[in-house]
N, C-alpha and C positions, 0 to 999 in steps of 0.2 A: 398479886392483884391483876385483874383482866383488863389489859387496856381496850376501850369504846365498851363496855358493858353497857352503862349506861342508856346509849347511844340504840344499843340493839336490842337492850328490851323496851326503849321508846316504839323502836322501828315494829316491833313482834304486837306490842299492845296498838299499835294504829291499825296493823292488817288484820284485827284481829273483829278490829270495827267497821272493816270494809263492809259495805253494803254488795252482795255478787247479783241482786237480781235486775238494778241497771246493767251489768255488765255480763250478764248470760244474755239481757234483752236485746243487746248492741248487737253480739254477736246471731242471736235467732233473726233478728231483721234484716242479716246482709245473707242469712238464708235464705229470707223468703224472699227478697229483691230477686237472687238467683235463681229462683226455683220459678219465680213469674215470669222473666226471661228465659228459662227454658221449655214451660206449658205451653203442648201445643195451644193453637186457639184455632175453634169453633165460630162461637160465638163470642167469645172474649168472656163468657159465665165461669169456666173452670178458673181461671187466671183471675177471677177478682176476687174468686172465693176461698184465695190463698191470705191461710190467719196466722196470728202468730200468738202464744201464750208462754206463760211465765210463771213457774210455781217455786215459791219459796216456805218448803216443807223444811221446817227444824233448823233452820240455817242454809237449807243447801236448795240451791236455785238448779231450776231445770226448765230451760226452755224447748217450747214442742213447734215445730209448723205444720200445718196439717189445711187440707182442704174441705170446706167445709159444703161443697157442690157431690150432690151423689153418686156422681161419676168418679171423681176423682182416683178412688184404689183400682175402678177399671182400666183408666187411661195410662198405673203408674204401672200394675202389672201386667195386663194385657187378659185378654178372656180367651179362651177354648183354647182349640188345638194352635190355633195362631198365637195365642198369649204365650205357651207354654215352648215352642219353637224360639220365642225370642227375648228369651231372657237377660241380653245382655243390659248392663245397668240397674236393675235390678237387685236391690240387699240382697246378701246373701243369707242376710240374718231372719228373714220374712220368709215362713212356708207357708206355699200359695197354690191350693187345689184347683185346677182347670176340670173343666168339662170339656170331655174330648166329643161329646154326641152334640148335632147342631140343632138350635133349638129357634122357637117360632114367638116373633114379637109382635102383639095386636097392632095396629094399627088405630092411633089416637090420640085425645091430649094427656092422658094422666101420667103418673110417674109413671109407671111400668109399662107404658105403651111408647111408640115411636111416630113421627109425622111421619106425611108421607113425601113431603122434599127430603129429609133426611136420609131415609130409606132410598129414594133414588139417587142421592149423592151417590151414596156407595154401595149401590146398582145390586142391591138385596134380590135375593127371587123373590115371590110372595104367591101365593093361591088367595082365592077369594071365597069364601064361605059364608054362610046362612048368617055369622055373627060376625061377620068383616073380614077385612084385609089381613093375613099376617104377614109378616115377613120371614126368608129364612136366614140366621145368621150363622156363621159358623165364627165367631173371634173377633177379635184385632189383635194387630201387635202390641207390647208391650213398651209404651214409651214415656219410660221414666224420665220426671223431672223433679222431685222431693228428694230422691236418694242420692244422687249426680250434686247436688246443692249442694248437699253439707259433705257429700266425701270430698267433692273435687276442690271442695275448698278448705280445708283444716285447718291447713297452715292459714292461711287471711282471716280465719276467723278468729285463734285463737292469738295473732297479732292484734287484731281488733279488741280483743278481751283484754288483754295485754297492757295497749293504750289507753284503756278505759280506768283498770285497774291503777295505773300509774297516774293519773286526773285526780282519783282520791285519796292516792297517800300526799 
């Protein structure tokens, strides 16, 4: 006879009914806390357009955070030849084609155009033509704040899952 049998297939049939997508949720939430904490800001637009989501496909939960501002994979990997120069932080798991030739940005309100405070924050060249202002850009750095979240933190998160987990048995 097995002594605590019993006892341990209690233990197996409760974990068995654990719910994981509070407890992927816990842990994707002290991602994006960190990841908002480490976005630069602008205007403070990238940094509130940090989301969190939670899918529980067939049993198995998987949480994502992601930015939902159109900038955001610019800012995480960096653009042109500058983007590609500073890779550090950076998954290593994400391949990310730069364009190493510098390229020209209208001058205007729509998505794919630039103001022109912005433009002269960071003292763009620009020519001025029959159909406006462009700018020339060549890049920015690469300054990751999505990927730094969740590697620099593992261990606290998966402590956090941990604590959660142990709340439901």
């Amino acid at each position: 006879m097995i002594s605590g049998k019993a006892e341990l297939e209690k233990r197996l049939f409760q974990m068995s009914k654990v719910d994981t997508k509070p407890i992927v949720g816990k842990g994707i939430s002290f991602v994006q806390e960190v990841a908002k904490s480490n976005c630069p800001v602008g205007d403070g637009e990238l940094r509130q357009s940090i989301y969190t989501d939670v899918d529980d496909d067939s049993g198995i939960a998987r949480g994502t955070c992601f930015p939902s501002a159109a900038h955001g994979p610019y800012v995480e990997f960096g653009t042109g030849p500058k983007g590609q120069a500073s890779h550090e932080g950076v998954s290593p798991d994400v391949a990310v084609a730069y364009t190493m030739e510098p390229w020209w940005i209208h001058e205007g309100p729509g998505e794919k155009e630039i103001d022109r405070a912005t433009a002269e924050h960071y003292h763009f060249q620009y020519i001025d033509t029959p159909q406006g202002r462009f700018y020339k850009c060549t890049g920015q750095a690469a300054q990751p704040y999505l990927y730094p979240a969740l590697k620099d933190n593992e261990e606290n998160v998966l402590k956090i899952m941990a604590e959660e987990m142990k709340k439901q048995l």
